[in-house]
C-alpha positions as CSV (number, residue, x, y, z in Angstrom):
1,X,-16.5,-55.5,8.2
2,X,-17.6,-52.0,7.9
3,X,-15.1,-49.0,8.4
4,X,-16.0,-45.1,9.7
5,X,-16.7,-43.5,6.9
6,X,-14.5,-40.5,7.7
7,X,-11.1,-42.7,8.3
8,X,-10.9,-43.4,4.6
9,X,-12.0,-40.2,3.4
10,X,-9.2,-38.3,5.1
11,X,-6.7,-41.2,3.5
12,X,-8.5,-40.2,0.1
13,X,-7.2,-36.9,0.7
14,X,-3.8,-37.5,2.4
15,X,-2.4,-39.6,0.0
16,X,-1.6,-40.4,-3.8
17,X,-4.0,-41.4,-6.2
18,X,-3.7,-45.3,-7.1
19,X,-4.5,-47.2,-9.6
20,X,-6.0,-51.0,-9.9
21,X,-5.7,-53.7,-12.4
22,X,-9.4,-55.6,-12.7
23,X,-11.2,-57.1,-15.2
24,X,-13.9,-54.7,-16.3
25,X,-16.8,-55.2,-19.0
26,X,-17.3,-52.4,-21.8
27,X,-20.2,-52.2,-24.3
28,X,-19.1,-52.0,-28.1
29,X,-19.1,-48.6,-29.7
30,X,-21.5,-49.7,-32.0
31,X,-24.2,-50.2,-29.0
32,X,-25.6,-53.7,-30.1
33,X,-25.1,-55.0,-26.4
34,X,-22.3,-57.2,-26.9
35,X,-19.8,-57.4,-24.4
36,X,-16.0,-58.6,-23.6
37,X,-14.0,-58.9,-20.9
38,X,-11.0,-56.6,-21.4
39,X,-8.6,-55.8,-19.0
40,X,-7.2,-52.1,-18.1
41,X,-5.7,-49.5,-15.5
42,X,-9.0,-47.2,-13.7
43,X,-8.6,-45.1,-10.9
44,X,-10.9,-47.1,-8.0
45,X,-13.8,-45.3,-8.1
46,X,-16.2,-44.4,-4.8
47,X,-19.7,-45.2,-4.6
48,X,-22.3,-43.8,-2.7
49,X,-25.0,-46.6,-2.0
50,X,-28.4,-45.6,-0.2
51,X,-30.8,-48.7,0.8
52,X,-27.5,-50.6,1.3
53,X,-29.3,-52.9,3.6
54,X,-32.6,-53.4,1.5
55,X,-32.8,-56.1,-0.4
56,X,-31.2,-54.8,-4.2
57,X,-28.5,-53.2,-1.9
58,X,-27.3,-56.1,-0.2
59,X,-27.3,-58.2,-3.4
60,X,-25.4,-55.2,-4.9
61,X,-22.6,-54.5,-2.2
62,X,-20.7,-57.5,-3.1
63,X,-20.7,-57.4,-6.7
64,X,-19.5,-53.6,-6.3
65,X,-16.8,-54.9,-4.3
66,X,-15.6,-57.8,-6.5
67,X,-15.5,-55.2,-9.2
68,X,-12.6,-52.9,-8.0
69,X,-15.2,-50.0,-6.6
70,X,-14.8,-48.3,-3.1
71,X,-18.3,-48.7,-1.3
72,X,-19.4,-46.3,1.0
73,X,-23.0,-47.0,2.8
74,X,-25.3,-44.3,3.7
75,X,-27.4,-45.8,7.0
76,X,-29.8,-43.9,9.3
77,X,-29.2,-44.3,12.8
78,X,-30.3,-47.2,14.1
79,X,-29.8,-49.1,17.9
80,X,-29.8,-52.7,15.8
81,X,-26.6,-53.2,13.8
82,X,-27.2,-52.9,10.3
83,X,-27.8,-55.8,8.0
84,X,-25.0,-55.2,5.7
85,X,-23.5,-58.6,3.6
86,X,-20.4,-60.5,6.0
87,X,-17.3,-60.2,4.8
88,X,-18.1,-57.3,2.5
89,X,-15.7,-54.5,3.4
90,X,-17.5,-51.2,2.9
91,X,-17.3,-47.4,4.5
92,X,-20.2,-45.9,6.7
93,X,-22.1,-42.6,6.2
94,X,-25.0,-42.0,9.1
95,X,-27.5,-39.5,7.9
96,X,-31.4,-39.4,7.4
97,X,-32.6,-38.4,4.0
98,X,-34.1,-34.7,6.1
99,X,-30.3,-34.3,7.3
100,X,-29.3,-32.2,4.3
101,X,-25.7,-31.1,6.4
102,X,-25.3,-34.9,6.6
103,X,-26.2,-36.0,3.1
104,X,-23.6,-33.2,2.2
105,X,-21.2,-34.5,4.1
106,X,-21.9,-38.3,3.0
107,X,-21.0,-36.8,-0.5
108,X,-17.2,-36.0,0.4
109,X,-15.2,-38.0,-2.4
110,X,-18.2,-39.5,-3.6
111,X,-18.3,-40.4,-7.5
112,X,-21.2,-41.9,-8.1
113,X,-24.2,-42.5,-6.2
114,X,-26.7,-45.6,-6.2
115,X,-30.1,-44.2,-4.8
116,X,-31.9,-47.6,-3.9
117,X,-34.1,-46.4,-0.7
118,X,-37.5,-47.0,-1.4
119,X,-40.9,-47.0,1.1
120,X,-43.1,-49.2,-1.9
121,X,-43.5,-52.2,0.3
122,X,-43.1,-51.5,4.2
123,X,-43.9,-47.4,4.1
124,X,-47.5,-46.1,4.5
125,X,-48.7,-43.8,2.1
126,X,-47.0,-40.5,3.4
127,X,-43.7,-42.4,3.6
128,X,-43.6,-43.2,0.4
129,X,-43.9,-39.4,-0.5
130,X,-41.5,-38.2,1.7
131,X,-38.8,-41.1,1.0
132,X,-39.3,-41.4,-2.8
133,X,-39.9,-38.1,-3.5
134,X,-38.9,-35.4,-1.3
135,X,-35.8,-37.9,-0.2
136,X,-34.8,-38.5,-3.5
137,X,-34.6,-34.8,-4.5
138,X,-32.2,-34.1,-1.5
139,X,-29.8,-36.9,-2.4
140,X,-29.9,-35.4,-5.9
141,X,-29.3,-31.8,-4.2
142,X,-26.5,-33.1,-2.3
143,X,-24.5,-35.3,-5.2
144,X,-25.1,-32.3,-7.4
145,X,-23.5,-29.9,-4.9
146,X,-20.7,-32.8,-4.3
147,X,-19.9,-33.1,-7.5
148,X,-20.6,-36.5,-8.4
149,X,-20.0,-37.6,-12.1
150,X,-22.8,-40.2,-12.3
151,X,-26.3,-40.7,-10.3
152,X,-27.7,-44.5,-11.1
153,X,-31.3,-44.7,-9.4
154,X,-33.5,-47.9,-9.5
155,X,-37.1,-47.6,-10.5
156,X,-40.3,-49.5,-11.8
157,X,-41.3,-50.6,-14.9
158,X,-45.0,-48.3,-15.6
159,X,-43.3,-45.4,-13.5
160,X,-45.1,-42.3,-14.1
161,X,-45.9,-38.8,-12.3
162,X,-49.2,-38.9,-13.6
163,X,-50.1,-42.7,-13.0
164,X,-53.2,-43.1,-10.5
165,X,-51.5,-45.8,-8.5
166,X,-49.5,-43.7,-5.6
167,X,-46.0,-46.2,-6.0
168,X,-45.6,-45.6,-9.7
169,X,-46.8,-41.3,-9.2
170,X,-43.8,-41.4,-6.8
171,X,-41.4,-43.1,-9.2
172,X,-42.0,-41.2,-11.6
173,X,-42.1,-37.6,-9.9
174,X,-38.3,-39.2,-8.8
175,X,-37.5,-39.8,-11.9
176,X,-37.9,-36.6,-12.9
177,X,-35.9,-34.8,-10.2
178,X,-33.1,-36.8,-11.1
179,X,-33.2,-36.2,-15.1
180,X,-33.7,-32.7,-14.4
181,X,-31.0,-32.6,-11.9
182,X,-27.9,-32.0,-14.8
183,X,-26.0,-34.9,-12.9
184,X,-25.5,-37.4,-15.5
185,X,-27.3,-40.3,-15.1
186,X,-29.1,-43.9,-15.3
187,X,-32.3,-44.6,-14.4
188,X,-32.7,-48.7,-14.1
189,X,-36.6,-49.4,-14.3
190,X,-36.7,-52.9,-13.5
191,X,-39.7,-55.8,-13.6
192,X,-40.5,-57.8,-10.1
193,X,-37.5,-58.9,-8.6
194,X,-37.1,-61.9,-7.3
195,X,-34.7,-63.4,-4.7
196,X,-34.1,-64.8,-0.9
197,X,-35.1,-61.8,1.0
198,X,-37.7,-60.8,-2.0
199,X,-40.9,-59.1,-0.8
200,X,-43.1,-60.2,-3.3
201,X,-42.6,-63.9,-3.7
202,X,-42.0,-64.5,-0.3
203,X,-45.0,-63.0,0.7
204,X,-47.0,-65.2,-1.9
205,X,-45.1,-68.4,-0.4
206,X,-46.0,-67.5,2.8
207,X,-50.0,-67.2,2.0
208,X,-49.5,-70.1,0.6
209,X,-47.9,-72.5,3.0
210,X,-49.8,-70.8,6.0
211,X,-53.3,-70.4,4.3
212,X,-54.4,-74.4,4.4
213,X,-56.3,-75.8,1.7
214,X,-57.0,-72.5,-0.6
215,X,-54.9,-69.5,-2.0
216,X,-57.3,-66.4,-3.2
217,X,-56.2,-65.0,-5.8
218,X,-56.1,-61.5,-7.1
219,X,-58.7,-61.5,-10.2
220,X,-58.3,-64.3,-12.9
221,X,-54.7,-64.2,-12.0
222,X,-53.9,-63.8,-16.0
223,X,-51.8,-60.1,-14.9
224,X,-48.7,-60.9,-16.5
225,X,-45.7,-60.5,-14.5
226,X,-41.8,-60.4,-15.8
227,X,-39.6,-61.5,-12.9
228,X,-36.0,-60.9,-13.0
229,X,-33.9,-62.2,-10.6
230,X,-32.0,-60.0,-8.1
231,X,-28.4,-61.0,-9.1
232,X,-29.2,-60.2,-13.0
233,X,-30.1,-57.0,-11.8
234,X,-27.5,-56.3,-9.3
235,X,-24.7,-57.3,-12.0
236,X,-26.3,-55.2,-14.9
237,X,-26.3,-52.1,-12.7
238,X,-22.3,-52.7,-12.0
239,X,-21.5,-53.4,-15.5
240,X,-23.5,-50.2,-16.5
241,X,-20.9,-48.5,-13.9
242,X,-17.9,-48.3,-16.7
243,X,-19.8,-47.6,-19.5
244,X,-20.5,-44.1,-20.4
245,X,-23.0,-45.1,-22.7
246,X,-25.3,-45.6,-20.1
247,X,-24.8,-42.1,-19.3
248,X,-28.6,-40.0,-19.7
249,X,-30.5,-42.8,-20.5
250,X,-33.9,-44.9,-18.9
251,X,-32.9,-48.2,-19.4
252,X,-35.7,-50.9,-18.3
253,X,-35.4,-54.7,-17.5
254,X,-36.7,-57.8,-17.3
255,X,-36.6,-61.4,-16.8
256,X,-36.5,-63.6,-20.1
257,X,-40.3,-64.6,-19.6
258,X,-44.1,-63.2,-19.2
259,X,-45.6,-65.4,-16.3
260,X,-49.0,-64.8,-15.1
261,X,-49.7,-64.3,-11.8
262,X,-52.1,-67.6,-11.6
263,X,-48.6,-69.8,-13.0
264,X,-45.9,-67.7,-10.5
265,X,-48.2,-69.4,-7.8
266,X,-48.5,-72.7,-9.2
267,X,-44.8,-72.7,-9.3
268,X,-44.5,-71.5,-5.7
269,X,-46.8,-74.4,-4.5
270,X,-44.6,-76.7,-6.8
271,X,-41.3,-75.4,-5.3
272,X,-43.2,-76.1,-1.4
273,X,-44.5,-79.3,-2.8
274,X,-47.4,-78.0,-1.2
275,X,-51.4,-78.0,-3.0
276,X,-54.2,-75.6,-2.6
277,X,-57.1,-74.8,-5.0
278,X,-57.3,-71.7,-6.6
279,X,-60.0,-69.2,-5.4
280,X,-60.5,-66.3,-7.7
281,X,-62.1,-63.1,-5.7
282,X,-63.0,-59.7,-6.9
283,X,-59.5,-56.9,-6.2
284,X,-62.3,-55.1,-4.8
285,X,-62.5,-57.2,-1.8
286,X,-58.8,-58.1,-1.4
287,X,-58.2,-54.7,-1.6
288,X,-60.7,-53.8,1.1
289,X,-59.2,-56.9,3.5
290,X,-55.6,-55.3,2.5
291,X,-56.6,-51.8,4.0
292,X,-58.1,-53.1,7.2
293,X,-54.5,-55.5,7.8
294,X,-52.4,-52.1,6.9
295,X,-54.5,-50.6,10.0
296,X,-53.6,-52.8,12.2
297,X,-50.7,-54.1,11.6
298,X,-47.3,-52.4,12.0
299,X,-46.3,-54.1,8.4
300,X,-49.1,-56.4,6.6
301,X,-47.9,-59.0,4.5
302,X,-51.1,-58.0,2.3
303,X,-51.1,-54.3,0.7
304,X,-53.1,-52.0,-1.2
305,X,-49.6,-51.4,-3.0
306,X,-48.9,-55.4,-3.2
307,X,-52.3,-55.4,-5.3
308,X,-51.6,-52.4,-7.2
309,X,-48.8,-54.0,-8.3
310,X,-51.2,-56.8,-9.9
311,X,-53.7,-54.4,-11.4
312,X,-52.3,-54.5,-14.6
313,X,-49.3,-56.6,-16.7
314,X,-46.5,-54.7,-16.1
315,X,-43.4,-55.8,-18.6
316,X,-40.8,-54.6,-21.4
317,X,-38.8,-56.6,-24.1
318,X,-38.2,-60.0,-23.2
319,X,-34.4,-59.7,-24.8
320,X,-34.1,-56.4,-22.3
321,X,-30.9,-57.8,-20.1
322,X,-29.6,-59.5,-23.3
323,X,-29.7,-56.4,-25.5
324,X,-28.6,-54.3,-23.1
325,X,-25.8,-56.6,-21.6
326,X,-25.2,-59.5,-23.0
327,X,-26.2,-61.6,-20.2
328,X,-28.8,-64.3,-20.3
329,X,-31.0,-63.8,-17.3
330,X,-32.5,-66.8,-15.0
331,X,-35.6,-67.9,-15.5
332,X,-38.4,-68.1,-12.6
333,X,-38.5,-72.1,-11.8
334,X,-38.3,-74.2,-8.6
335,X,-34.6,-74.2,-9.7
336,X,-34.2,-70.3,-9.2
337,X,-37.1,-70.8,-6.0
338,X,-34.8,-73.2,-4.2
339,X,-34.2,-70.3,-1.2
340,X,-37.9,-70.6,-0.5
341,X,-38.0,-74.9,0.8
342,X,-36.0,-74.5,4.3
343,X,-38.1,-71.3,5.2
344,X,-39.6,-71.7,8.7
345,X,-42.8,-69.7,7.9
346,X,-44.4,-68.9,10.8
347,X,-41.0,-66.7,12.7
348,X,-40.3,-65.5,8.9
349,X,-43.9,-64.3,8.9
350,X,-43.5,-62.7,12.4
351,X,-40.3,-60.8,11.7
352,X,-42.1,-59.1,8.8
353,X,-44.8,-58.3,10.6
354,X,-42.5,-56.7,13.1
355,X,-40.7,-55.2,10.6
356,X,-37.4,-56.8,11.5
């Protein structure tokens, strides 16, 4: 159930500070990743999350929740009703990322912000300047001028303002606004996620399982990919929450294996017990098929980013979430795929086109 955002912030105001009792996890001081559950008194602290309703957000809501934080949403206006987690209760912020008055306001109480909006898979090319750029530097403006003590924001592995593939240049310019923004913060660069309202996987399923008889793939299909799954993720970047070590510091992650891209969709067509031989064909061409379907579609389910994404291995440290955390991460198997067998394709395929 989601709450006005101004009711609790005059309460927040009104009344005494109080304190709750949770079970919080704290790095060791001597940084070697291990961790222990250890119980103590913190003031509940109020997050800021943008992208609430993408796919890291809503994996993230409830695990802020469950771990004593005060969750405040940031939405733009919208006539549908927002596809926020059931049962989650969290505050509402309305503002667009231009609104600089509203982000302001949105910032009332606030201490710490989770910047998760991001245009790489649904945005045109523009969008993805003006979201994960220019958007990002306001937010940063506004928790700045707010006075929030930590700013967490979720990147890519191979982020880079200089890198020739327009996702990663936009990353990376982010990146930099928020390093140079004297807020402390985390930057999370993370592998291909993976999950039930994934972009990536479930768009490979679905050219699988719709496509009959073949699947073309990308290349040789030997790029190697590193996917982590989308709880891992969402739990690392609450545990990172308490710890001030995180504090300043580009931390990247990913799952506990390299697949290539050929095997993640062999895996797929195991996990729809489904067959299809294998057609290697030129980028070139997928690329040129990808820009005509971008034209006329209102949201293709093939990209010129989905392929940039494939143009070269992107990974880090297999022990990354271990290290880091302590936490063993899932693997990518027909286990972890299981979200992908009762998928009717064909309206799942439709609402993504539509962009619903």
């Amino acid at each position: 159930m989601s709450t006005p955002w101004n009711a609790p912030i005059e309460a927040r105001h009104s009344a005494p500070s109080y304190v709750k009792i949770r079970s919080s996890r704290c790095a060791t001081a001597c940084g070697r990743g291990v961790w222990r559950a250890q119980q103590k008194a913190e003031v509940i602290e109020l997050v800021l999350v943008t992208g609430a309703t993408g796919f890291v957000g809503r994996a993230l809501l409830p695990q802020l929740v469950e771990g004593g934080h005060e969750v405040r949403c940031l939405l733009r206006p919208s006539r549908r009703s927002p596809r926020l987690p059931k049962g989650v209760p969290v505050q509402v912020a309305i503002a667009t990322l231009d609104d600089e008055r509203a982000l302001r306001a949105a910032m009332t109480g606030v201490d710490m912000v989770i910047h998760l909006i991001g245009a790489e898979w649904s945005g045109s090319a523009s969008e993805v300047l003006a979201i994960d750029t220019a958007g990002t530097r306001r937010v940063v403006e506004a928790a700045r001028e707010g006075g929030v003590r930590r700013f967490v924001y979720l990147s890519h592995l191979g982020a880079d303002r200089a890198s020739a593939y327009p996702v990663l240049k936009a990353k990376g310019i982010a990146e930099e606004f928020v390093r140079q923004s004297g807020l402390p913060y985390t930057i999370f660069r993370s592998a291909m996620l993976f999950g039930p309202d994934d972009v990536f996987v479930n768009v490979l399923a679905a050219l699988v399982k719709l496509v009959p008889g073949f699947f073309l793939m990308p290349g040789d299909g030997r790029t190697a990919l590193q996917p982590l799954w989308i709880q891992d993720l969402a739990t690392c970047i609450e545990w990172s929450l308490a710890d001030e070590g995180f504090a300043n510091r580009v931390i990247s992650l990913g799952g506990p294996e390299f697949v290539p891209l050929r095997t993640m969709a062999e895996i797929v067509m195991e996990t729809l017990k489904v067959k299809r031989v294998v057609v290697p064909v030129r980028p070139v061409y997928l690329r040129g098929g990808a820009w005509f379907l971008e034209q006329l579609l209102p949201h293709s389910p093939l990209t010129t980013r989905w392929l940039d994404y494939l143009a070269m291995s992107r990974t880090c440290e297999l022990t990354s979430v271990t290290g880091y955390f302590g936490l063993m991460p899932s693997r990518f198997s027909t286990t972890t795929l299981g979200y992908l067998q009762n998928k009717h394709w064909l309206p799942e395929l439709g609402r993504f086109l539509l962009g619903r």
